[in-house]
Backbone as ProteinMPNN parsed JSONL, in Angstrom:
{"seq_chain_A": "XXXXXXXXXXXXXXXXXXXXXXXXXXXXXXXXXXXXXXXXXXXXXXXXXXXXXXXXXXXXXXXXXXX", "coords_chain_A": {"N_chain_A": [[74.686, 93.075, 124.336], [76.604, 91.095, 124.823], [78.648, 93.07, 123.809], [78.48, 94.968, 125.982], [79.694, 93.579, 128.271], [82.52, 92.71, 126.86], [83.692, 94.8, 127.503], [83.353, 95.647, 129.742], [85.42, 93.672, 130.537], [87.677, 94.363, 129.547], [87.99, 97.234, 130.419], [88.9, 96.354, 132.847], [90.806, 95.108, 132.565], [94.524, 95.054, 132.873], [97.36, 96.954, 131.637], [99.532, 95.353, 131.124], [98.06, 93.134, 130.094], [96.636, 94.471, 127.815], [98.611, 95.137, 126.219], [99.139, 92.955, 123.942], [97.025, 93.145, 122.23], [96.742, 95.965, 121.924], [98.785, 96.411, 120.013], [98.662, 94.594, 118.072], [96.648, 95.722, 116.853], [97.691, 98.495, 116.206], [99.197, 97.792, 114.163], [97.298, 96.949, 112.503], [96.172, 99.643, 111.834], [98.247, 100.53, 111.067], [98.915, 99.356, 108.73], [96.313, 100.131, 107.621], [96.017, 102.178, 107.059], [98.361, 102.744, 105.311], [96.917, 101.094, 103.17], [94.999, 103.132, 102.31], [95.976, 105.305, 101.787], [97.557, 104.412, 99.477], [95.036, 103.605, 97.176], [94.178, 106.498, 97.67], [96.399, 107.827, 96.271], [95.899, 106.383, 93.424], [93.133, 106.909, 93.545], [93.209, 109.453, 92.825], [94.985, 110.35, 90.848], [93.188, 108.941, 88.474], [91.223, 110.448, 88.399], [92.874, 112.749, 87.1], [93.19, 111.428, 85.063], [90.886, 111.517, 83.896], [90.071, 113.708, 83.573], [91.062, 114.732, 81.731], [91.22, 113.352, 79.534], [88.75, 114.191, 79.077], [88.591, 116.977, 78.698], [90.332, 116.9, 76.023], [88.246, 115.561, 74.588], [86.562, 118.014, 74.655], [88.191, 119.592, 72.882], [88.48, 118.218, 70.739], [85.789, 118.349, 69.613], [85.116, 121.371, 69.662], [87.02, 121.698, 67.537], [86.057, 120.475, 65.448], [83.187, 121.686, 65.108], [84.481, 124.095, 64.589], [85.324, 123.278, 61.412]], "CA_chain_A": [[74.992, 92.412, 125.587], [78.27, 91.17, 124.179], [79.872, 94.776, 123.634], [78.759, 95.677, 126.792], [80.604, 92.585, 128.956], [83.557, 92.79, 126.611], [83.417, 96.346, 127.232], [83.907, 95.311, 131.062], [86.246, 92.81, 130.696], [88.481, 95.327, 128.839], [88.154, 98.184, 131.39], [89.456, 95.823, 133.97], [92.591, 94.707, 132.517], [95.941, 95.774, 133.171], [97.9, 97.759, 130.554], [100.281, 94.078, 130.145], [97.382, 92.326, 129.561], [96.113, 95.102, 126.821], [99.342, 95.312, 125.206], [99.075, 92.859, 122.613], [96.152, 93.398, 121.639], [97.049, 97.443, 121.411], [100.154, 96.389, 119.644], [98.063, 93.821, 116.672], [94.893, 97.136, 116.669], [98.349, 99.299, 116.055], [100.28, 97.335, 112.732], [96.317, 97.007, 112.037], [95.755, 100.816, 111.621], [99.15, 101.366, 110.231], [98.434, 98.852, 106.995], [94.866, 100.627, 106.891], [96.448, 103.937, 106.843], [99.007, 102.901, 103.865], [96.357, 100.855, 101.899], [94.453, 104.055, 102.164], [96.92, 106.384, 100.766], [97.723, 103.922, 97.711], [93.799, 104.057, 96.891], [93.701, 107.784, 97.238], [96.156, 108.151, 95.176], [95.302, 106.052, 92.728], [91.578, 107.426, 92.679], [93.728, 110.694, 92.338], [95.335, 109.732, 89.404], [91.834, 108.271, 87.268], [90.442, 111.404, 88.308], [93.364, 113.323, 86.668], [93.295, 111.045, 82.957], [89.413, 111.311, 83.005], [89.883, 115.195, 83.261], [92.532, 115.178, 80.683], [90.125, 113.004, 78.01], [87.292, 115.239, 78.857], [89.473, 118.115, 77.862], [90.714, 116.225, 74.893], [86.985, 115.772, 73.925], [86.178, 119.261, 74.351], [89.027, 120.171, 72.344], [88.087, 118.068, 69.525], [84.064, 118.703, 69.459], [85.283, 122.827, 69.154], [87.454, 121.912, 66.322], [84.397, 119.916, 64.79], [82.514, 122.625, 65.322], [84.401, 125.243, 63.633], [84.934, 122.958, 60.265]], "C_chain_A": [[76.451, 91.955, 125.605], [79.077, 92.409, 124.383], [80.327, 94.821, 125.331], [79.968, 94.472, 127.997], [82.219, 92.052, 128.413], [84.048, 94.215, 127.069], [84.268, 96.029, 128.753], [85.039, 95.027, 131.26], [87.408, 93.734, 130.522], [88.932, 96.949, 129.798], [89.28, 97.594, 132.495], [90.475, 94.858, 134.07], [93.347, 95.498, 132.826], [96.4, 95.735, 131.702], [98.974, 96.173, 129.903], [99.425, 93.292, 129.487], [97.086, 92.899, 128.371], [97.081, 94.941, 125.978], [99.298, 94.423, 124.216], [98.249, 92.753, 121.593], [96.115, 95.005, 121.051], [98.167, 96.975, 120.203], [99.226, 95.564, 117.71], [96.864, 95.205, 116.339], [96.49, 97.727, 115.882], [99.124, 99.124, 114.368], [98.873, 97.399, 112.156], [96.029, 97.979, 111.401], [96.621, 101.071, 110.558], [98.883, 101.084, 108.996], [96.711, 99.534, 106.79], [95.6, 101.713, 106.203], [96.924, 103.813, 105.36], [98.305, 102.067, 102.349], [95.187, 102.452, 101.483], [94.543, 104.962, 101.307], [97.067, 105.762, 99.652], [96.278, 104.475, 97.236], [93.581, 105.853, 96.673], [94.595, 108.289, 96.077], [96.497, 107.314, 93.786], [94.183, 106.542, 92.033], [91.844, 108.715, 92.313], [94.058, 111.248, 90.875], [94.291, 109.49, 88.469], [91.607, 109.592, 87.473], [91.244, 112.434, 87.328], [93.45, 112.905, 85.261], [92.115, 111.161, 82.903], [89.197, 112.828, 82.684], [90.204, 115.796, 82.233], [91.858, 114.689, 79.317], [89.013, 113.721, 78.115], [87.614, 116.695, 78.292], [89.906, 118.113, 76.838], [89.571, 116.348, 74.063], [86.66, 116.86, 73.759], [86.865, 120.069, 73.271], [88.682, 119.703, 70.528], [86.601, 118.252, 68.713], [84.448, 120.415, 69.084], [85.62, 122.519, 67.504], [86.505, 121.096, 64.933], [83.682, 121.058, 64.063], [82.822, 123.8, 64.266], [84.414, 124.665, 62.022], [83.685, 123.145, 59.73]], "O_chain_A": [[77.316, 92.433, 126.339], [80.057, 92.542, 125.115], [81.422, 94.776, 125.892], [81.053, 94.928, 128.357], [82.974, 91.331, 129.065], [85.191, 94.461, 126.683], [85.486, 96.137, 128.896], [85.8, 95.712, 131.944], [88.147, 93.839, 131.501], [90.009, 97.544, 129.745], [90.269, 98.209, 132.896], [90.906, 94.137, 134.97], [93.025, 96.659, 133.083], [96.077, 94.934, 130.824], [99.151, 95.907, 128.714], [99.761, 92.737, 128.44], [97.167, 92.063, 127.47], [96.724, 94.588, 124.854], [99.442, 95.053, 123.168], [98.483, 92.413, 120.433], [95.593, 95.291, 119.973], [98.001, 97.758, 119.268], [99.311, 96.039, 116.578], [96.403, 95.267, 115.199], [96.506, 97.324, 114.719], [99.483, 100.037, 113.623], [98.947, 97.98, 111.073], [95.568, 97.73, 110.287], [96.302, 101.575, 109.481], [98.641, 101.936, 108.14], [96.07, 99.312, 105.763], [95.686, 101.975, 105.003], [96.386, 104.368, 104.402], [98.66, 102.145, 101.173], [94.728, 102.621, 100.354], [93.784, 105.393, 100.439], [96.752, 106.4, 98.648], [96.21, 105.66, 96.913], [92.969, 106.367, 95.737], [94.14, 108.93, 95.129], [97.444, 107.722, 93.114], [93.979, 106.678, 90.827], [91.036, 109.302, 91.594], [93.618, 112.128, 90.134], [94.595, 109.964, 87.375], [91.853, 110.167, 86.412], [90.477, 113.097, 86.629], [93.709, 113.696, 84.354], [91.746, 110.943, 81.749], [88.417, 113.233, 81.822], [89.895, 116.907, 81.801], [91.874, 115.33, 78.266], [88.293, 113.846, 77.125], [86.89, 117.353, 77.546], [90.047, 119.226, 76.33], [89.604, 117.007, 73.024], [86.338, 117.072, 72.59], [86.324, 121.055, 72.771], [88.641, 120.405, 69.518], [86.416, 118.278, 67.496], [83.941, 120.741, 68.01], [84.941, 122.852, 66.533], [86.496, 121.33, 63.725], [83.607, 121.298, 62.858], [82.059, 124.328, 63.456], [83.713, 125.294, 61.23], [83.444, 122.776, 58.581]]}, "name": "protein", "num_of_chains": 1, "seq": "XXXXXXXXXXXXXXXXXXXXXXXXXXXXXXXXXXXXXXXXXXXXXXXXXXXXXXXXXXXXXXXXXXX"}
């Protein structure tokens, strides 16, 4: 019931009235966007040293192996 009567309210502004609310949604998105990208790559990164010790392990379980 809410949504929908903000929903209204929001249709039936004028573009000055919207702007600073577009303008705070807009610096909003942008800091999503760039905490986003740190995180990816970050989780980029773990994913690349856990590949690199799992390769490490494999490397030393062979040489196990052949002793």
């Amino acid at each position: 019931m809410a949504a929908k009567i903000a929903g209204e309210e929001w249709k039936n502004m004028t573009e000055k009235q919207r702007g600073p609310y577009e303008e705070v949604a807009e610096k909003n998105r942008e800091k999503y966007m760039q905490e986003m990208e740190a995180y990816k790559q970050t989780r980029d990164g773990e994913a690349m040293n856990l590949k690199k010790e799992e390769e490490e392990q494999m490397k030393l379980q062979k040489q196990e192996a052949l002793n």
